[in-house]
py3Dmol code that shows the C-alpha trace and the ligand (Angstrom):
import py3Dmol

protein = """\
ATOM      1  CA  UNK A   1      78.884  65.235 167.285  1.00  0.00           C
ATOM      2  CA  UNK A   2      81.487  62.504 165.632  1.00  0.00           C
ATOM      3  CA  UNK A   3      82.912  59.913 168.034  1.00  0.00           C
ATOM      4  CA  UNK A   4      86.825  60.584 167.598  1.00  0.00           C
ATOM      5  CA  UNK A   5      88.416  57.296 166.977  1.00  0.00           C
ATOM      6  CA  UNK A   6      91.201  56.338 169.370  1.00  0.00           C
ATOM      7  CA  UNK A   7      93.560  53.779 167.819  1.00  0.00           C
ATOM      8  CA  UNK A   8      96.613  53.368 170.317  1.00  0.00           C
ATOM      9  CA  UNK A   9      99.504  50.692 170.651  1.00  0.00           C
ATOM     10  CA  UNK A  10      98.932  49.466 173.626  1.00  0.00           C
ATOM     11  CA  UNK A  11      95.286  48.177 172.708  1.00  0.00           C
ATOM     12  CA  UNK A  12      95.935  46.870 169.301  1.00  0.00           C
ATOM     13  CA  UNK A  13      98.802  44.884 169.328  1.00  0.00           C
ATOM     14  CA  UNK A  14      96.450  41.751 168.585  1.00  0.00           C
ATOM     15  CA  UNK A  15      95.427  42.191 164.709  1.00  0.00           C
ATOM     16  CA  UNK A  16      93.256  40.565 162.746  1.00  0.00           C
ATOM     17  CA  UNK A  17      94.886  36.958 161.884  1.00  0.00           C
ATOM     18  CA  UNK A  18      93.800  36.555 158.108  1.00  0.00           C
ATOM     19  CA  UNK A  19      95.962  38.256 155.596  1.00  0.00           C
ATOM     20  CA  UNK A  20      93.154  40.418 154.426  1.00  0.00           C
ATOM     21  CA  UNK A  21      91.463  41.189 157.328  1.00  0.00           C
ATOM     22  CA  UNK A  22      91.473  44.905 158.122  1.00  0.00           C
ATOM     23  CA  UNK A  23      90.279  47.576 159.941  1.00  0.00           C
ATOM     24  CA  UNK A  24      87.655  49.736 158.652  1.00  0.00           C
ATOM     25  CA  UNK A  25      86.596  53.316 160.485  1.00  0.00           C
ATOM     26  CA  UNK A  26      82.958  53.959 160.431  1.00  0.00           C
ATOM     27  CA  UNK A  27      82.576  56.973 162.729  1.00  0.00           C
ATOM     28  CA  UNK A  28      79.023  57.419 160.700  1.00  0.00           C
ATOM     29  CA  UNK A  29      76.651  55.242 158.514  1.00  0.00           C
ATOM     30  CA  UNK A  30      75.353  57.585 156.528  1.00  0.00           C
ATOM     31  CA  UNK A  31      78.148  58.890 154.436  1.00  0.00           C
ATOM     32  CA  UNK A  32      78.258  59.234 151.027  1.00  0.00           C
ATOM     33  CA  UNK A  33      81.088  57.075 148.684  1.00  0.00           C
ATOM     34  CA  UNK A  34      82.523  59.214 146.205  1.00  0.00           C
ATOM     35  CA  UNK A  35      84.633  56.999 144.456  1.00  0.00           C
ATOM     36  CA  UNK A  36      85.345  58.791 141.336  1.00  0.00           C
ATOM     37  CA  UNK A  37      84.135  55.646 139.450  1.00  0.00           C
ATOM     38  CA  UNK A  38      82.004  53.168 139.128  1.00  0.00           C
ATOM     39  CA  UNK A  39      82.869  50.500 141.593  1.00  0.00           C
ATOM     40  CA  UNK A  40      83.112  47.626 138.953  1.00  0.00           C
ATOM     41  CA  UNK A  41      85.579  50.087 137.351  1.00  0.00           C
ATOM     42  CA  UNK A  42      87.702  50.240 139.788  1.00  0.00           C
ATOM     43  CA  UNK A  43      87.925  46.671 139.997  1.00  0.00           C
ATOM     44  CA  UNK A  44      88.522  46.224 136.646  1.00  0.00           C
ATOM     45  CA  UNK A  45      91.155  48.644 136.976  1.00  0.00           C
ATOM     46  CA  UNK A  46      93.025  47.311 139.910  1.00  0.00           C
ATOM     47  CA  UNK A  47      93.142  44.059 137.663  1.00  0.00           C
ATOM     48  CA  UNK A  48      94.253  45.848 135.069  1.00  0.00           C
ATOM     49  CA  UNK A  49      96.871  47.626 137.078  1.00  0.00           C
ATOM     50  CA  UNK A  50      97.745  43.927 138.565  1.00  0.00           C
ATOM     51  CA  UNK A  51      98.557  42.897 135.070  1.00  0.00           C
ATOM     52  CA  UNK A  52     100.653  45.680 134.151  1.00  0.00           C
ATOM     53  CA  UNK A  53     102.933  45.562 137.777  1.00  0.00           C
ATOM     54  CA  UNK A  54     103.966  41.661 137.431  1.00  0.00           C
ATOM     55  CA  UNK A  55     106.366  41.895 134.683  1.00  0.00           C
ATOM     56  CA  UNK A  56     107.699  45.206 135.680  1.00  0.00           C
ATOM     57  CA  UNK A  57     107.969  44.082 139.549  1.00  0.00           C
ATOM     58  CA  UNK A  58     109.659  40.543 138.265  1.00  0.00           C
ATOM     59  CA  UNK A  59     111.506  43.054 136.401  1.00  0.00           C
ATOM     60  CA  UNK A  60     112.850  45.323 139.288  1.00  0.00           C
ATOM     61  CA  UNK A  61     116.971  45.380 140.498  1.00  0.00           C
ATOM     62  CA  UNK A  62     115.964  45.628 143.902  1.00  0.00           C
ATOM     63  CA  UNK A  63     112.634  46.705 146.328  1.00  0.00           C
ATOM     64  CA  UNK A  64     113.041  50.614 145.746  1.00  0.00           C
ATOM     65  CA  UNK A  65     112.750  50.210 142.373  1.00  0.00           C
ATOM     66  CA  UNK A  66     109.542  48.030 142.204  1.00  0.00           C
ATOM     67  CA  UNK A  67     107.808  50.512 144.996  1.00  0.00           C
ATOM     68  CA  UNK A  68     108.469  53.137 142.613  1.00  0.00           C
ATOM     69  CA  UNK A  69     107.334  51.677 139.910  1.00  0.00           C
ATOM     70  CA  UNK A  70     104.037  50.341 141.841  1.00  0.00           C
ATOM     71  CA  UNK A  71     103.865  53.853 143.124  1.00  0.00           C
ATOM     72  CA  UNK A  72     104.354  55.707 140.029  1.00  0.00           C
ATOM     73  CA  UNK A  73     101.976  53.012 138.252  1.00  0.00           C
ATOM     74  CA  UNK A  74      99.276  53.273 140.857  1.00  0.00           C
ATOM     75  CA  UNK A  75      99.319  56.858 141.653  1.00  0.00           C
ATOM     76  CA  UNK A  76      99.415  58.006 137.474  1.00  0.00           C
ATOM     77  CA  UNK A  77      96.045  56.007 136.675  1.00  0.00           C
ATOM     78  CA  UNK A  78      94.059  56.073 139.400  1.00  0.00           C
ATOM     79  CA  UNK A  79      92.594  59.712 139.751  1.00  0.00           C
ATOM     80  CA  UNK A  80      91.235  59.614 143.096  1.00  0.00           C
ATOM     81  CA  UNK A  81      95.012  59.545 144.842  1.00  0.00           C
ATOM     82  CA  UNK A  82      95.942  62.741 146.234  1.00  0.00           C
ATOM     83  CA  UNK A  83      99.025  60.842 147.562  1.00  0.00           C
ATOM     84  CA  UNK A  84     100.731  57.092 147.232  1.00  0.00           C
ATOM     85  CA  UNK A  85     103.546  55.739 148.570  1.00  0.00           C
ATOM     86  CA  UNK A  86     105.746  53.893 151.222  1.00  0.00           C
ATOM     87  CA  UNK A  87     106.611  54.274 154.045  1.00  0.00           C
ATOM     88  CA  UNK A  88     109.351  51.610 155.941  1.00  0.00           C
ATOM     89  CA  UNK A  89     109.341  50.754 159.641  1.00  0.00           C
ATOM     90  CA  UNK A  90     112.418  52.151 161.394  1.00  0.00           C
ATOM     91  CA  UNK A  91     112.097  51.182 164.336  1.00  0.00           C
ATOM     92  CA  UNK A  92     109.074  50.211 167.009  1.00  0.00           C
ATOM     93  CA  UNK A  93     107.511  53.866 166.948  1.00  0.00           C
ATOM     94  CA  UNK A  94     108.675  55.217 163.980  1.00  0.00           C
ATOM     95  CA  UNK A  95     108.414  55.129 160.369  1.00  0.00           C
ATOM     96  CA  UNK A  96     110.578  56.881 157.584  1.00  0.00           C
ATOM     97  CA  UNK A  97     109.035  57.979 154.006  1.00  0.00           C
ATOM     98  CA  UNK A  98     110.250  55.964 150.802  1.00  0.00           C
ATOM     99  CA  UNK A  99     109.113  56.030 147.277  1.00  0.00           C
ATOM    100  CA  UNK A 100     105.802  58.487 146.723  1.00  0.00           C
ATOM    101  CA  UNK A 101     104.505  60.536 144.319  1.00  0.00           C
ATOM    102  CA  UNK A 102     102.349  63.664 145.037  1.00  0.00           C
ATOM    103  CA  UNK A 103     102.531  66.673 147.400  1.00  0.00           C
ATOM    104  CA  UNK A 104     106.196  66.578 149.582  1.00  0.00           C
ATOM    105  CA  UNK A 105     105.105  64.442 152.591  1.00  0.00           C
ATOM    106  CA  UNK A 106     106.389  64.049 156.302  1.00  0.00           C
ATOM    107  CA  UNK A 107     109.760  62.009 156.064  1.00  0.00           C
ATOM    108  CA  UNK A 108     109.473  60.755 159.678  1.00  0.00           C
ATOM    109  CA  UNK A 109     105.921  59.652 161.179  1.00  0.00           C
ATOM    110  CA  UNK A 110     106.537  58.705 164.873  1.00  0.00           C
ATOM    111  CA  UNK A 111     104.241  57.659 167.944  1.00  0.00           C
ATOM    112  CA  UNK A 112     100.619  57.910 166.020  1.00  0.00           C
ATOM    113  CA  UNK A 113      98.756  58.196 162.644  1.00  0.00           C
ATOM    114  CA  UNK A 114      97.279  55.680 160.452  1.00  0.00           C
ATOM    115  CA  UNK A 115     100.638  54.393 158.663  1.00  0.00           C
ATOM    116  CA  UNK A 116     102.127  53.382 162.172  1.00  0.00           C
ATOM    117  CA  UNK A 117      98.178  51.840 163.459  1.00  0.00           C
ATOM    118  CA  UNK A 118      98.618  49.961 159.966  1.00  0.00           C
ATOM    119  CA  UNK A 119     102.585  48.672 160.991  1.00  0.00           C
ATOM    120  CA  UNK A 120     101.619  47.820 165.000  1.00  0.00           C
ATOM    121  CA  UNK A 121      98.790  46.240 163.495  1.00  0.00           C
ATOM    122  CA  UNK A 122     100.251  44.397 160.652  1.00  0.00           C
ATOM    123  CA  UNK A 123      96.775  44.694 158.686  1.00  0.00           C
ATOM    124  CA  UNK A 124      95.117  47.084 156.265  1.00  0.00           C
ATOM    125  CA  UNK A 125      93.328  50.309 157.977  1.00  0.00           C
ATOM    126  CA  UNK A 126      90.561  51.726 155.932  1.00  0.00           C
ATOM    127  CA  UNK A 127      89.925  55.470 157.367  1.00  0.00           C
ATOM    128  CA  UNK A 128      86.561  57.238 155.440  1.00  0.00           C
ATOM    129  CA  UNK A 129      87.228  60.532 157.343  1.00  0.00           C
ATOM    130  CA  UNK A 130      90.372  61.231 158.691  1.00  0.00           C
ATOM    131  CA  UNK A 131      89.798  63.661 161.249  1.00  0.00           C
ATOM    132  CA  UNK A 132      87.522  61.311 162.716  1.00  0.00           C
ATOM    133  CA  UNK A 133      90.969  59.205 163.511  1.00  0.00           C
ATOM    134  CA  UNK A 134      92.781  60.334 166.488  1.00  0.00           C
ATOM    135  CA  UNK A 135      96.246  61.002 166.134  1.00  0.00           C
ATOM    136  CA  UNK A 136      95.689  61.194 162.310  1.00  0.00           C
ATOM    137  CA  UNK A 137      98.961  62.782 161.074  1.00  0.00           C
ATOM    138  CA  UNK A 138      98.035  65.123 158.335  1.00  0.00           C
ATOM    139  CA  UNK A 139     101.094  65.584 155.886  1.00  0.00           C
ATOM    140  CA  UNK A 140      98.631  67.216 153.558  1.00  0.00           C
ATOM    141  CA  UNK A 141      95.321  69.049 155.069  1.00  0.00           C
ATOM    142  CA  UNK A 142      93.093  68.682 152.058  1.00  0.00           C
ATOM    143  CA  UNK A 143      93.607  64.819 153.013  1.00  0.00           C
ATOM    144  CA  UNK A 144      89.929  63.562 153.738  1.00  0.00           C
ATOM    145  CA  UNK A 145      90.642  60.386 153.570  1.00  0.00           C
ATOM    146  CA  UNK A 146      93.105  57.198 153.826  1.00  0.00           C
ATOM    147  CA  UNK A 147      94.099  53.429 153.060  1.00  0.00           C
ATOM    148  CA  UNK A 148      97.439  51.700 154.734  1.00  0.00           C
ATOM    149  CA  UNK A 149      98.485  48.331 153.882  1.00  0.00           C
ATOM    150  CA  UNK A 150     101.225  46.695 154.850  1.00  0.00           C
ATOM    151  CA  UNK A 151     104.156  44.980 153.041  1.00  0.00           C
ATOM    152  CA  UNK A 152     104.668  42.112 155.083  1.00  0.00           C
ATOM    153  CA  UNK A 153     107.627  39.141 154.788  1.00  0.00           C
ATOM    154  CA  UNK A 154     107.255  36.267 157.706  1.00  0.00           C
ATOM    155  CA  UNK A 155     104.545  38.086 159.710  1.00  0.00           C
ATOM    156  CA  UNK A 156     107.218  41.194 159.855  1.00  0.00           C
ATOM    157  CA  UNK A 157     106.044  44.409 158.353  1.00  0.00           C
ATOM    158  CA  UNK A 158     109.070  45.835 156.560  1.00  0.00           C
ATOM    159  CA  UNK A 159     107.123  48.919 154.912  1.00  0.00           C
ATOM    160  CA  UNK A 160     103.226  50.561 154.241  1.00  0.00           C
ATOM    161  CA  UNK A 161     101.823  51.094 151.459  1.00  0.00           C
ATOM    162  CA  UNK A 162      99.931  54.419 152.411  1.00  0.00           C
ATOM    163  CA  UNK A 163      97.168  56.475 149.962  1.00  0.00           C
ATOM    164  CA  UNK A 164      95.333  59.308 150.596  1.00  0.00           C
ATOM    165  CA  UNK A 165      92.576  61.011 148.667  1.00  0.00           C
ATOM    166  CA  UNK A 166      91.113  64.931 148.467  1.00  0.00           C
ATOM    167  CA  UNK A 167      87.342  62.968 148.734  1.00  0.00           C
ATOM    168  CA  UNK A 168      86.299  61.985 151.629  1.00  0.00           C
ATOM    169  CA  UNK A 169      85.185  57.839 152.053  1.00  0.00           C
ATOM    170  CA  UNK A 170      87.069  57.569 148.746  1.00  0.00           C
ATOM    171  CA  UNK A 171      88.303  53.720 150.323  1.00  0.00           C
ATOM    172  CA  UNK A 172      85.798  51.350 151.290  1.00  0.00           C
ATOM    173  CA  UNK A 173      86.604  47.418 152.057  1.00  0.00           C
ATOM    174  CA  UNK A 174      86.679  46.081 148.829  1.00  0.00           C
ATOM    175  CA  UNK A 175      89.951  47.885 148.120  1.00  0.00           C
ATOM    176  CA  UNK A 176      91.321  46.002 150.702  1.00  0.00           C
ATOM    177  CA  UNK A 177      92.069  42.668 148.818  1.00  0.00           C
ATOM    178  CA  UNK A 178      92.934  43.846 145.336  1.00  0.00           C
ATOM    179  CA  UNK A 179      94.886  46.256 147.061  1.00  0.00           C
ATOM    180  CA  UNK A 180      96.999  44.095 149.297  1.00  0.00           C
ATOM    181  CA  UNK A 181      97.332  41.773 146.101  1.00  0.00           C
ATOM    182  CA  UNK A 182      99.299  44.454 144.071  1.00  0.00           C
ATOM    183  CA  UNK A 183     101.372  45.479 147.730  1.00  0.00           C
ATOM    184  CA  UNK A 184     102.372  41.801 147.428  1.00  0.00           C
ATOM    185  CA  UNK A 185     103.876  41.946 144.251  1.00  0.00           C
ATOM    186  CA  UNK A 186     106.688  43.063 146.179  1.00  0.00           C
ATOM    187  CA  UNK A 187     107.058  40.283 148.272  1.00  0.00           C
ATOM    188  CA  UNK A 188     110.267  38.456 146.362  1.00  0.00           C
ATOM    189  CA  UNK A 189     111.989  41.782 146.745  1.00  0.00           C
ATOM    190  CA  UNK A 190     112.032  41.877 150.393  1.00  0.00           C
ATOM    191  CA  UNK A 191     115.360  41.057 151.867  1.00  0.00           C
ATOM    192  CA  UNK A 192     116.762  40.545 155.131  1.00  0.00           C
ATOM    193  CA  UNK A 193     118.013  44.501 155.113  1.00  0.00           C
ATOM    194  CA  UNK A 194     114.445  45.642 153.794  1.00  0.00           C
ATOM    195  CA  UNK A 195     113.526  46.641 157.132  1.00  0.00           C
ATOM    196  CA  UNK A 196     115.403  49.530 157.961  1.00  0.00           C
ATOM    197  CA  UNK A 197     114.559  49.680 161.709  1.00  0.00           C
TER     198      UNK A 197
END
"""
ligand_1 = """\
10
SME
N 98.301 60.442 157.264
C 99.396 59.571 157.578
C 100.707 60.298 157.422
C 101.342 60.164 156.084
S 100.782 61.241 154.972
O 99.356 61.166 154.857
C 101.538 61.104 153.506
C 99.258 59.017 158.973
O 98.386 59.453 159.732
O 100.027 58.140 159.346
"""
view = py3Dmol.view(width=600, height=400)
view.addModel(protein, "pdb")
view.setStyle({"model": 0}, {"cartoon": {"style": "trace"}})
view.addModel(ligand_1, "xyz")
view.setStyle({"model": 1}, {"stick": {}})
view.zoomTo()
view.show()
């Protein structure tokens, strides 16, 4: 029998201090990676995909237009997604959907799931098997599993960057950092307004 993971508010409010610590589930050792790739690939790619995002980010009117573009970017090469996009923090509990590609998500995501554990926590969450993680919200049931990272100006977290995949453990840890870098991208966009909550 899986140990359900509990993730609530009330005990997490105290993340991780460096930028790319995060959170990784492990309900079970033994699980298999399917990554879809080799994992020097993918690191190759995420430079690759690094590369291609600067000028186009540097190139972007405002920060709905670079997530977009990261989104669109991100979620067109690597084949693994089932979903990618943002999500900004509206308020303490709540977050509304922004730019995504893939199936039509939840707009508003309020009280649990990994996006909001990611925005109370202000840190990346890394969750191999989603229905391991309590209060998991599942927009899309064939999700197996998940990766949240935050988009964070002056230790506030304006928005998540949130991507799910059909294969299950299809994030590990070493997305974390080449990950975040990409999320970062963004940072010059981020206004006082980005925050919508
Ligand atoms: N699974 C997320 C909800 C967003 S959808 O997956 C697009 C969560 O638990 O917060």
């Amino acid at each position: 029998m899986r140990n359900r993971i509990r993730f609530h508010r009330a005990e997490n409010t105290e993340g991780p201090s460096a930028s790319h610590d995060c959170v990784i589930f492990q309900p079970y050792a033994t699980l298999t990676y399917h990554t879809g790739m080799a994992d020097s690939n993918r690191m190759e790619q995420y430079k690759r995909l690094l590369t291609q995002l600067e000028p186009l980010i540097q190139k972007s009117p405002n920060l709905v237009a670079g997530m977009a573009t990261l989104v669109a970017l991100l979620h067109g090469k690597l084949r693994h997604h089932s979903w990618t996009g943002f999500y900004f923090v509206a308020g303490e509990d709540e977050l509304h959907v922004g730019p995504y590609q893939g199936p039509v998500a939840c707009q508003i995501l309020k009280g649990q799931g990994v996006c909001l554990a990611c925005a109370w926590r202000g840190a990346p969450v890394v969750v191999p098997d989603v229905h391991a993680f309590d209060g998991h919200i599942a927009c899309d049931p064939r999700s197996r599993s998940e990766i949240v990272l935050p988009l964070k100006k002056d230790g506030r977290v304006v928005a998540v960057l949130d991507i799910d995949s059909h294969q299950p453990a299809a994030f590990d840890g070493e997305d974390v950092e080449p990950l975040q870098r990409i999320v970062n991208l963004l940072l010059p966009l981020v206004g006082e307004n980005s925050r919508i909550g």
